[in-house]
Structure formats: C-alpha cells, structure tokens
C-alpha positions in Angstrom: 38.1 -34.5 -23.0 40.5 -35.6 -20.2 39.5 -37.4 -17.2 40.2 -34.5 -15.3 37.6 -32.4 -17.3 34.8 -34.9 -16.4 34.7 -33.5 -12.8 34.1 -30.1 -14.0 30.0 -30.6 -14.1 30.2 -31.9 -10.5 32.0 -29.2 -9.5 29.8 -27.0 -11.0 27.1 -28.5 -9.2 28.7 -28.4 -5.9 29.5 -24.8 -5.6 25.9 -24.0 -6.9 25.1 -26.3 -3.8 27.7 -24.3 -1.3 26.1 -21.3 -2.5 22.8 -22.4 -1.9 23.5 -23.4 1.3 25.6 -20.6 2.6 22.4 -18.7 1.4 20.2 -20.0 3.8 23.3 -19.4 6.8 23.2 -15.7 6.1 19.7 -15.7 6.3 19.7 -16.8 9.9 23.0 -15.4 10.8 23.0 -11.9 10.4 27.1 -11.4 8.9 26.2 -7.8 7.4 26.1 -9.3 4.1 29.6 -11.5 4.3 27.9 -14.4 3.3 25.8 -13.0 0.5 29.2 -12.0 -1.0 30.5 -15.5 -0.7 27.2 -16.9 -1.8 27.4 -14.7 -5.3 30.9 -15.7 -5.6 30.9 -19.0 -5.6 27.1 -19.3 -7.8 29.3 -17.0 -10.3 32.5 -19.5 -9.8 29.8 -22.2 -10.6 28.4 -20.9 -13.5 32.5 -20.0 -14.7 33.2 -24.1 -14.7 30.1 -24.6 -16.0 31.2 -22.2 -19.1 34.5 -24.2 -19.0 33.1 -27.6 -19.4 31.1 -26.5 -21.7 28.8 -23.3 -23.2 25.3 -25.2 -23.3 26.2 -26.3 -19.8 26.9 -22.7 -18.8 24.1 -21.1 -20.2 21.9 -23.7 -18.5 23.5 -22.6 -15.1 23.4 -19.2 -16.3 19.9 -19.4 -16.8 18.6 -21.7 -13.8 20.3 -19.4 -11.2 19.1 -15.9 -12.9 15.2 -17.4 -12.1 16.5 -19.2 -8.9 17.8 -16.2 -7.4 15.3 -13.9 -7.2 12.7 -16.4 -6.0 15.0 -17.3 -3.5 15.9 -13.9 -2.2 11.7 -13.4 -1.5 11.5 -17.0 0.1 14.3 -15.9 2.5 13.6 -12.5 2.6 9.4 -14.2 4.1 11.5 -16.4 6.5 14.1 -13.8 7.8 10.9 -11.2 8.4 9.3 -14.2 11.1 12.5 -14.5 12.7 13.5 -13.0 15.9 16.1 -10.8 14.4 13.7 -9.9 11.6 11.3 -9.1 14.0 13.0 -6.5 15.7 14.7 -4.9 13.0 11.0 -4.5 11.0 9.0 -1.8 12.1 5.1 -2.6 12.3 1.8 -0.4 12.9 1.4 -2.7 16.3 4.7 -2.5 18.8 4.3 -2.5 22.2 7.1 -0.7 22.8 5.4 2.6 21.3 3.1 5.1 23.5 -0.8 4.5 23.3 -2.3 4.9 19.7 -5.1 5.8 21.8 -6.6 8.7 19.8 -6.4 11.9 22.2 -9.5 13.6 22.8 -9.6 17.2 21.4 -12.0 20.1 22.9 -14.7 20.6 20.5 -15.6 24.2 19.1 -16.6 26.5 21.5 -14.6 25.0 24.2 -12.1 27.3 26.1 -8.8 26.2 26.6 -5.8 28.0 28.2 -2.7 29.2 26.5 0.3 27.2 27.7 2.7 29.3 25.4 2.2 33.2 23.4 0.4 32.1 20.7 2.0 34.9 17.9 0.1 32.8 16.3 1.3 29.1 16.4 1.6 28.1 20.2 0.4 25.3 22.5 -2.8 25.3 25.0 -3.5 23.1 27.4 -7.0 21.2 27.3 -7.5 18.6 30.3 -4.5 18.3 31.1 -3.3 17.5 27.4 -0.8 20.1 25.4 -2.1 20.7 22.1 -1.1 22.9 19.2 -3.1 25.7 18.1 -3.1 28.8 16.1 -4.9 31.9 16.9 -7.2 33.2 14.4 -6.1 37.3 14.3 -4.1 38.7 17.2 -1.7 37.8 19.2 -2.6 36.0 22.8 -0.1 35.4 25.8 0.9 32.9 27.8 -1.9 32.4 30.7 -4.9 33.9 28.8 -8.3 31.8 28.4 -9.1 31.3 24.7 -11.9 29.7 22.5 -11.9 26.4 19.7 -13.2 28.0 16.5 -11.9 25.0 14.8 -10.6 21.6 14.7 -8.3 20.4 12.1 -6.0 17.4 12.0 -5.0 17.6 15.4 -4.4 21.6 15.5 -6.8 23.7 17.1 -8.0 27.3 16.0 -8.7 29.7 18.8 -9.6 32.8 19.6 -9.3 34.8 22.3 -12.5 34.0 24.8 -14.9 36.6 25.8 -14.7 37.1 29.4 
C-alpha cells in the first residue's frame, strides 16, 4: 500500500458526503433532475474508490448506499411535498383555486325541466338556472319543449317529454 492509496477511504467518504449533500440541494432547488444526475455520479464514483481501495470496503459502500437511497429518496420526496414548490406542483382534493365542490342540486322525479338543446336522445336541460345532462327515454324532444325527470342517475337526468 502506498501513501497515496491511504487517502482512497476518505475520498470515498467525501464524495458519498458531496452526494449526500447535493441530494438535499436538488430537493429544494428544483434543476429538472441535474443534480440527481451529479448526486448518482459521484455516490457511484464513491463506491468505484471504495472498490479500488479495497473489495470489503466497496461492498460495504455498495451495500450502505443501496438501503440509504431509497430511504432517502422518501424522506426528501415528504420534505419536497411541504414545500412551496411541492405544493403547487401536487394536486390535492382541497384547492382553492378550483370551482365550488358544492354538490349541485338536481330536480327530483317528476320535476319538469326545459330542453336547452334537441335531446335525440343525449342533450342538455336547464333546471333553475343550472345546465344539466339528460337523455330522453323514447323519442326525440327539441330544443324549447317542457319535459319530465323519470330518473336520476349519477348526475344525468332521464326525461320524458311532459304532459301538457
């Protein structure tokens, strides 16, 4: 062994260090994955000069940063959802950007409604002021005619044409 080959554990260690550390800079930086590439390259140049030095002490590296890794990648992948970036690039069921999740108020059966659009048979009506879709039961009804709820069904009305 030379002098020169006694540094090669340090530096081993330090560029499993850099990589850690640029890790946790591309979690808050967003780099479109620039600094994940450098981060694998220099834990793979770590676990090379680890092999160099020696094979137990490669396999040791080998083996720390193929459990390290994944855990880390959830940890950040927890942290980078709460930050502000995160935040706005992860959809959730509450944003207040989005319309009302009010639940709309459909006519119940029996109710008459008027057609919005010729209902051959899918078309809209309009209830209270709200466009809804609907499908007519047998024939045809056009634009401007009164019809009748026989149904209610995920959000899609069946009518039929009212009895005047």
């Amino acid at each position: 062994m030379t002098p020169d080959d006694s540094m090669l554990p340090a530096l081993a260690l330090i560029l499993g260090g850099a990589a850690l550390a640029i890790f946790v800079i591309e979690i808050f930086i967003p780099t479109g994955g620039l600094l994940a590439l450098l981060c694998g390259s220099l834990g793979l140049a770590s676990i090379i000069v680890g092999f160099i030095y020696s094979p137990t002490f490669g396999m040791i590296l080998l083996a720390t940063y193929s459990i390290a890794a994944p855990v880390l990648i959830m940890v950040g992948l927890k942290f980078w959802a709460r930050s502000p970036l995160g935040k706005r690039m992860i959809l959730t069921s509450h944003d207040e950007t989005r319309a009302s999740t009010a639940p709309m108020l459909l006519p119940r059966v029996g109710e008459r409604c008027q057609a919005i659009t010729a209902l051959r048979p899918i078309g809209f009506v309009e209830f209270e002021g709200l466009r809804i879709d609907a499908t007519t039961e047998t024939d045809f009804v056009e634009a401007g005619e009164w019809v009748e709820v026989t149904s209610v069904r995920e959000g899609a009305l069946r009518v039929r044409r009212a009895r005047v």
